[in-house]
C-alpha positions in Angstrom: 11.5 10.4 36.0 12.3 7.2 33.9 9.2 6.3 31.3 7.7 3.1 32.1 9.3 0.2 29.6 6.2 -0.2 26.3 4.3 -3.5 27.0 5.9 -6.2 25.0 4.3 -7.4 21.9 2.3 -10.3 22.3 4.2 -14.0 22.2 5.6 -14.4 18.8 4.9 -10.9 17.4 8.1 -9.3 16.6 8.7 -5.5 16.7 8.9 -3.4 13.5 11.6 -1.7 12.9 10.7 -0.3 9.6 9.0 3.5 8.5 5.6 1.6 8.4 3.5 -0.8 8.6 4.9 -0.2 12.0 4.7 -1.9 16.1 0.8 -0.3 16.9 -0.8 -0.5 20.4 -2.9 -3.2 21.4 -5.8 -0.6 21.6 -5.4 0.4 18.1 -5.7 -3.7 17.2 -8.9 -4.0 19.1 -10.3 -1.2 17.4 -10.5 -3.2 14.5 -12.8 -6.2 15.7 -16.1 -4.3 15.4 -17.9 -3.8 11.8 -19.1 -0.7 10.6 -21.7 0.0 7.5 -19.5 2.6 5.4 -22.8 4.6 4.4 -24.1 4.6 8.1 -24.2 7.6 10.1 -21.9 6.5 12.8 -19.4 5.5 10.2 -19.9 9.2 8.5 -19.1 10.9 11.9 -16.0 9.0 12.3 -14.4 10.4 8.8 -15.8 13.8 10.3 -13.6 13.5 13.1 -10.6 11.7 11.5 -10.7 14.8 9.0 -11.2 17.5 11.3 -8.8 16.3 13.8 -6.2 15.9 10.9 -6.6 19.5 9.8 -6.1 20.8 13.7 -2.7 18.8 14.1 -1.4 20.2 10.9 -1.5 23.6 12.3 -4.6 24.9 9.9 -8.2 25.9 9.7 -11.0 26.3 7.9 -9.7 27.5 4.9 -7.4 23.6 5.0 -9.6 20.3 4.3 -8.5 17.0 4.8 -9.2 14.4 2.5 -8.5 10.8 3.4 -8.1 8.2 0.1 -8.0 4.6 -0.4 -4.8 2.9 -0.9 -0.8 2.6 0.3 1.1 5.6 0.4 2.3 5.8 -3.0 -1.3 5.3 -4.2 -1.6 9.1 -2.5 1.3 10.6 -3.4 0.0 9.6 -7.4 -3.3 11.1 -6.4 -2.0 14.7 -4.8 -0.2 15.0 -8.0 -2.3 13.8 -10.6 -5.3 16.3 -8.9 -3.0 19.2 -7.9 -0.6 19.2 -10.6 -2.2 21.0 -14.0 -2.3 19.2 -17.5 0.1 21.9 -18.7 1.7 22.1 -15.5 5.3 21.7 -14.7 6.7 20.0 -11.5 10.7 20.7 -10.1 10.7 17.5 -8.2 13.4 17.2 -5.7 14.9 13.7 -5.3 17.5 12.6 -2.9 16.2 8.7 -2.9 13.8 6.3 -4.0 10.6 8.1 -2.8 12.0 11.6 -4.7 12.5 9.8 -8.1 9.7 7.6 -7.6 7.3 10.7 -7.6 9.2 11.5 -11.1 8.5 8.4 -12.2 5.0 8.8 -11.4 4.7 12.1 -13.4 6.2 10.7 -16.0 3.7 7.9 -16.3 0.9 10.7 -16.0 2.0 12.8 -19.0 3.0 15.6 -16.8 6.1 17.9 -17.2 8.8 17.5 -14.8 12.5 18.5 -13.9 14.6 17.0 -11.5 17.2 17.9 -8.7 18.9 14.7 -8.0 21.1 14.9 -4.7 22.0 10.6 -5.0 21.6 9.4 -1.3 23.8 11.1 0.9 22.6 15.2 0.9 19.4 16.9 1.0 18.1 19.5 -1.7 18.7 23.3 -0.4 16.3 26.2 -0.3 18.9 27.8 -2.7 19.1 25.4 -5.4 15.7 25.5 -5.8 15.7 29.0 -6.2 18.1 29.3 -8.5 15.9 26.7 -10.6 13.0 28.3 -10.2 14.0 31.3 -11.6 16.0 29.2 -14.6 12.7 28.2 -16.0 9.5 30.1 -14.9 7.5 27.2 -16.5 7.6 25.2 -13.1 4.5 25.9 -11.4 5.1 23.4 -8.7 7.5 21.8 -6.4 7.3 18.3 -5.2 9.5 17.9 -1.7 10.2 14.6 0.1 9.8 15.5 3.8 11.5 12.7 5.5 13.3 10.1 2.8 13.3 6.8 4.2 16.0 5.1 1.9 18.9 6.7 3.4 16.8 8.5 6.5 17.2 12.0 5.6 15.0 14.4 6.9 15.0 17.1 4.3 15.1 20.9 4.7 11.3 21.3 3.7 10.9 24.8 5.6 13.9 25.8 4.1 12.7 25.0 0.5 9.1 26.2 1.2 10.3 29.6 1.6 11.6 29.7 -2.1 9.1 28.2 -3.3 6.5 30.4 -1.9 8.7 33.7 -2.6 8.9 32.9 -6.3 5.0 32.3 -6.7 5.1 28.6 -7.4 3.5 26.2 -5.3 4.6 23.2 -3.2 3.8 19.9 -2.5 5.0 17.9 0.1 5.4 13.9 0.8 4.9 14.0 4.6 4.5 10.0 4.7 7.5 9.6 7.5 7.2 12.5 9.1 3.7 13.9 9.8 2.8 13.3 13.2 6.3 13.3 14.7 7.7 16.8 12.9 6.5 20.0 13.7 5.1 21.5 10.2 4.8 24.5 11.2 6.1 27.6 9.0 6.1 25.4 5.8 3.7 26.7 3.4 2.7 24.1 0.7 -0.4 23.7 -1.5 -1.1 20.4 -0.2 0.8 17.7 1.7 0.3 13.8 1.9 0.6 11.4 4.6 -0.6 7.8 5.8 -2.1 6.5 8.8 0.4 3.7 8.8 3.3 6.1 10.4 4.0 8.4 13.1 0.4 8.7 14.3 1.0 4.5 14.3 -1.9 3.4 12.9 -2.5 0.2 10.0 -2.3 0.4 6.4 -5.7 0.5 4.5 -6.1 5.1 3.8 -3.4 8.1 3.5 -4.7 11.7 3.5 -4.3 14.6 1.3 -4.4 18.2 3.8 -5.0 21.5 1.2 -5.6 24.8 1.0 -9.7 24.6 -0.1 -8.8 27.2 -2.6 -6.5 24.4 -4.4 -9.2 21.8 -4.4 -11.3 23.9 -5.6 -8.9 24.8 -8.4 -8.1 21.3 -9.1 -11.2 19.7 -10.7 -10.8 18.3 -14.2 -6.9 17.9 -13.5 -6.9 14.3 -12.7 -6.0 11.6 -15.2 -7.0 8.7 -12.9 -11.3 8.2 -11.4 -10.5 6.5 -8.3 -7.3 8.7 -8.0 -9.3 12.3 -8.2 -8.9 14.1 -4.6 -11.1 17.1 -5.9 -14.0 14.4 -6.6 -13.2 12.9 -3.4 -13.2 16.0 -1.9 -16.7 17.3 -2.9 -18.6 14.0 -2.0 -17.8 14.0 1.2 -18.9 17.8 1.5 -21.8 16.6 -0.5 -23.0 13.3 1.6 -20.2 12.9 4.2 -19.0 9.7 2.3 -16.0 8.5 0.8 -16.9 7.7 -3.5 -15.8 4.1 -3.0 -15.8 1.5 -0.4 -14.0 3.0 2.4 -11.2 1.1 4.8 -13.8 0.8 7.9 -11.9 -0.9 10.1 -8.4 1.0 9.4 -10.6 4.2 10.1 -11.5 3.0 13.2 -7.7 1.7 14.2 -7.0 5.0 13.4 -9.2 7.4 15.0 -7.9 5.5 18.3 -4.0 6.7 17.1 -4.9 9.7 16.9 -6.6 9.4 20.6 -3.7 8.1 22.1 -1.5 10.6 19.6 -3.1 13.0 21.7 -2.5 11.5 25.1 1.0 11.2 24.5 1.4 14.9 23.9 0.5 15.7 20.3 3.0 16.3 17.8 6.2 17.3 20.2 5.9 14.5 22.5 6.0 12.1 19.7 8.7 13.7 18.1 10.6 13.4 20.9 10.2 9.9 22.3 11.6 9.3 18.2 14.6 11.5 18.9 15.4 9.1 21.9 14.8 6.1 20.2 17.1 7.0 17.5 19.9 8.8 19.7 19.7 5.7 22.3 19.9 3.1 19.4 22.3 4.9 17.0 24.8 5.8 20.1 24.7 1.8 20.5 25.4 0.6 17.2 28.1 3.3 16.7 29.2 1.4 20.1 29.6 -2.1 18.1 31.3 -0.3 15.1 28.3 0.4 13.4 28.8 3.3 11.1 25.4 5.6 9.9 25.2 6.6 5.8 24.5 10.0 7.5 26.1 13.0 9.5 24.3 13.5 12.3 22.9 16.9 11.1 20.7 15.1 8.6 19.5 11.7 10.8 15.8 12.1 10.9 13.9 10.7 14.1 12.8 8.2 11.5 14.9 5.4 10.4 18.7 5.3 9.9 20.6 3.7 7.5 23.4 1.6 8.5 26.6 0.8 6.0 27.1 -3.2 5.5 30.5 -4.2 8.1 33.4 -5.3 5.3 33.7 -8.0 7.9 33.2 -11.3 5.2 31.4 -13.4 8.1 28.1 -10.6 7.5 25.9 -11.8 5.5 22.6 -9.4 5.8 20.3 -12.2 4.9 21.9 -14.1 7.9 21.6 -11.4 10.4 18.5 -10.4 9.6 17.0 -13.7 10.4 19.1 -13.6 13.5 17.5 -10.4 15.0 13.8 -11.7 13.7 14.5 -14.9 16.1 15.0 -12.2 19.0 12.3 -10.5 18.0 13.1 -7.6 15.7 12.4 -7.3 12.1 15.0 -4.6 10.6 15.0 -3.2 6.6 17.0 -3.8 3.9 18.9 -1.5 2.2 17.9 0.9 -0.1 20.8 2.8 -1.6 22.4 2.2 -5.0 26.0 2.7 -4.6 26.4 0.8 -1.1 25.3 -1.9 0.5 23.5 -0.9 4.0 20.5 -1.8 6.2 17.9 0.0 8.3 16.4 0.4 11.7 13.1 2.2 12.2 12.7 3.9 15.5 8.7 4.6 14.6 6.2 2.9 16.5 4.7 2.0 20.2 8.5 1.6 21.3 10.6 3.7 23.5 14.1 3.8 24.7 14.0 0.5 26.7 13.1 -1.7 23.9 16.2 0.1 21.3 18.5 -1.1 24.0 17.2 -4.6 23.3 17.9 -4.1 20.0 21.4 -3.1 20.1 21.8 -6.2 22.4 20.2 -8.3 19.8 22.6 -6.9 17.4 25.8 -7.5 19.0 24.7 -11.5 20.0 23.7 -11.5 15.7 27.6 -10.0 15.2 29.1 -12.7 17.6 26.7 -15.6 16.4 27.8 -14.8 12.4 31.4 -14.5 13.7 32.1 -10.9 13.1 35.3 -9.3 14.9 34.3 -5.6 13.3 31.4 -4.2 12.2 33.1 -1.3 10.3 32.0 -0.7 6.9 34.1 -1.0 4.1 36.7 2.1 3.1 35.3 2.4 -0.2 31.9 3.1 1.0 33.3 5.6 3.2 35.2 7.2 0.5 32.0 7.0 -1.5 30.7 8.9 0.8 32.8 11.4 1.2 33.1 11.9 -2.7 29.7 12.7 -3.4 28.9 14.6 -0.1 31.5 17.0 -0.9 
C-alpha cells in the first residue's frame, strides 16, 4: 500500500534538502513553545529519558552512557576527541572529505598526535588500509572514522574498519552525525561515537551526544584541553545531580524528545533508514533521468545526501538555479568538493517519496527556465573521476 504524501510545510516554508538543520514535523515545532527551568525536576527527567533512550537505539546497555553536550556538531566531535583522545595519545584519522580532515584539523589545534589516510572525495577508507597502518606505527592508540561524509555523500565502511581496529587493540571513534538514526550500528565496536539531534532522528539544532563505553569515561578524566568541552566532567554531573554543568538547550531537548517519539512510531532505526533509501533511489533515478550525473557509484551513495556534478551546459549557473528551486520551494546544498564543481540534495527529513518527485520536477522547470539543453557534466570531471577512483 502507497504511504500517504508528508503534510506540506507551512506557506512559505521551504523544504530542506540539506544533512541538517533539516524539514522537522510540526509536532517537533510545537514542542518548543513551552519553557522549562533547566534545574527543575521535570526538566532533569527529560535528559533522563533523552539519555536512556539514546543508549537503547544504539544497540547498548548499561555498561554504554549517553552524554548529551551543548553546541553544533563539530563543537561535539572537538569534545569526543579532546576527552577520549589521551595527551600522549595518537589518532589515525581517516579522511575522505571535509568532515575527515576537519577532525585533523581539530587535533591539530589541540596539541594532539595525529596521522592521516586521505582518500580525496571520491572512495572510502578500507578495513585493510587501516590495518596495514596500524601495524606501521603501534603509537596510534585511536581511530577517528567518518560514518556517513556529507561532502561528497559517502557512506563509509565503518564495520569494516571497526573490525581492524578492534583486532589490533586500538580504539575507535566514530562521527555518526549523518547517520545515526537511519543506519543500523550494529556490529561496529567503537570507544565512543558522536551524533546530533539535528539529523536522522529530525530534530533542531541546539545539543549533539557523545554514546561510550562507561569504562572510557571513566578513563578519560584529566584528558580534556577545553572546560566547557570535557564529556568526562559532563558525564559525572549528571550522574551526580542529573544536570547538564552549563545552561542546557531546554527547548531543543524538548523538540527532541518528541523525534525520538515519533522516531519510534515510524519503526525505529530500519524504518527510517528505509523511507531514506526511497527518497534517495526515487530522486537520484530522476535526476539521472534529466542527465544528471552522481560524484558517486552507486555502491557508495549513502541514504543521506548525494552529490551531483555541475552540467558543462554554460547556461547553469548554480547560484541561478539554486534560487530557482528555493522559489518552488526547495533549498538544495552547495558543493563541497575541491576538484569539481557539484551540488547537493539531502533526502533527510519529514519527506518521503512524493515530495522527491516534486523535486526532480522542480529541477527540470529550473534546467528549462536557465536554458539548459543537457545537464551532463563536464568530461574532465568525469575523467577526474575516473583517475583518482582507480
Amino acid at each position: 500500500m502507497t504511504q500517504a504524501p508528508f503534510p506540506t510545510p507551512k506557506l512559505g516554508e521551504p523544504y530542506l534538502l540539506t544533512p541538517g538543520p533539516l524539514t522537522t514535523d510540526s509536532r517537533v515545532k510545537e514542542a518548543m513553545l513551552r519553557d522549562w527551568g533547566s534545574w527543575d525536576a521535570d526538566f532533569r527527567a527529560m535528559t533522563r529519558s533523552l539519555c536512556d533512550q539514546l543508549v537503547t537505539l544504539a544497540g547498548h546497555g548499561d555498561d554504554f552512557a549517553c552524554v548529551p553536550m551543548q553546541g553544533s556538531g563539530s563543537y561535539c566531535v572537538e569534545a569526543m576527541l579532546g576527552t577520549f583522545v589521551p595527551r600522549n595519545g595518537k589518532v589515525l584519522v581517516l579522511a575522505n572529505g571535509a568532515y575527515g580532515l576537519r577532525a585533523a584539523e581539530t587535533l591539530r589545534v589541540m596539541g594532539r598526535a595525529y596521522t592521516l589516510i586521505d582518500k580525496g572525495d571520491y572512495m572510502p577508507p578500507r578495513g585493510d588500509e587501516v590495518a596495514a597502518a596500524l601495524d606501521a606505527d603501534p603509537a596510534i592508540t585511536h581511530v577517528m572514522a567518518i560514518h556517513c561524509e556529507t561532502s561528497s555523500g559517502i557512506l563509509n565502511p565503518v564495520a569494516e574498519i571497526s573490525d581492524a581496529v578492534r583486532s589490533r587493540g586500538r580504539k575507535l571513534l566514530v562521527d555518526s552525525m549523518s547517520a545515526f538514526g537511519a543506519i543500523d550500528m550494529t556490529g561496529i565496536h567503537y570507544a565512543a561515537m558522536v551524533s546530533s539531534a539535528n539529523k536522522c532522528i529530525e530534530g533542531v539544532p541546539g545539543f549533539g551526544f557523545v554514546i561510550a563505553r562507561n569504562s572510557e569515561l571513566d578513563a578519560a578524566k584529566g584528558n580534556c584541553h577545553s572546560l566547557s568541552l570535557d564529556v568526562h566532567a559532563q558525564w559525572t554531573n549528571m550522574v551526580k545531580s542529573g544536570q547538564w554543568r552549563y545552561t542546557p538547550p531546554t527547548h531543543v531537548v524538548a523538540a527532541f524528545l518528541e523525534a525520538l517519539h515519533i522516531h519510534a512510531a515510524e519503526g525505529g532505526v530500519a524504518a527510517r533508514g528505509a523511507r531514506y533509501t526511497r527518497n534517495r533511489d526515487v530522486m537520484v533515478a530522476g535526476m539521472r533521468d534529466l542527465g544528471f550525473e552522481t560524484l558517486l557509484k552507486d555502491r557508495w551513495l549513502s541514504p543521506i545526501i548525494v552529490t551531483f556534478f555541475c552540467p558543462a551546459d554554460p547556461h547553469f549557473v548554480f547560484t541561478k538555479f539554486y534560487d530557482l528551486m528555493k522559489s518552488k520551494g526547495f533549498i538544495i546544498y552547495p558543493g563541497k568538493l575541491t576538484v569539481v564543481d557539484s551540488f547537493r540534495i539531502g533526502v533527510i527529513g519529514r519527506m518521503d517519496e512524493h515530495v522527491m518527485r516534486r523535486v526532480v520536477q522542480a529541477a527540470k522547470e529550473c534546467l528549462a527556465e536557465l536554458g539548459v539543453t543537457s545537464a551532463a557534466p563536464p568530461a574532465q570531471a568525469l575523467a577526474e573521476r575516473a583517475k583518482l577512483a582507480a
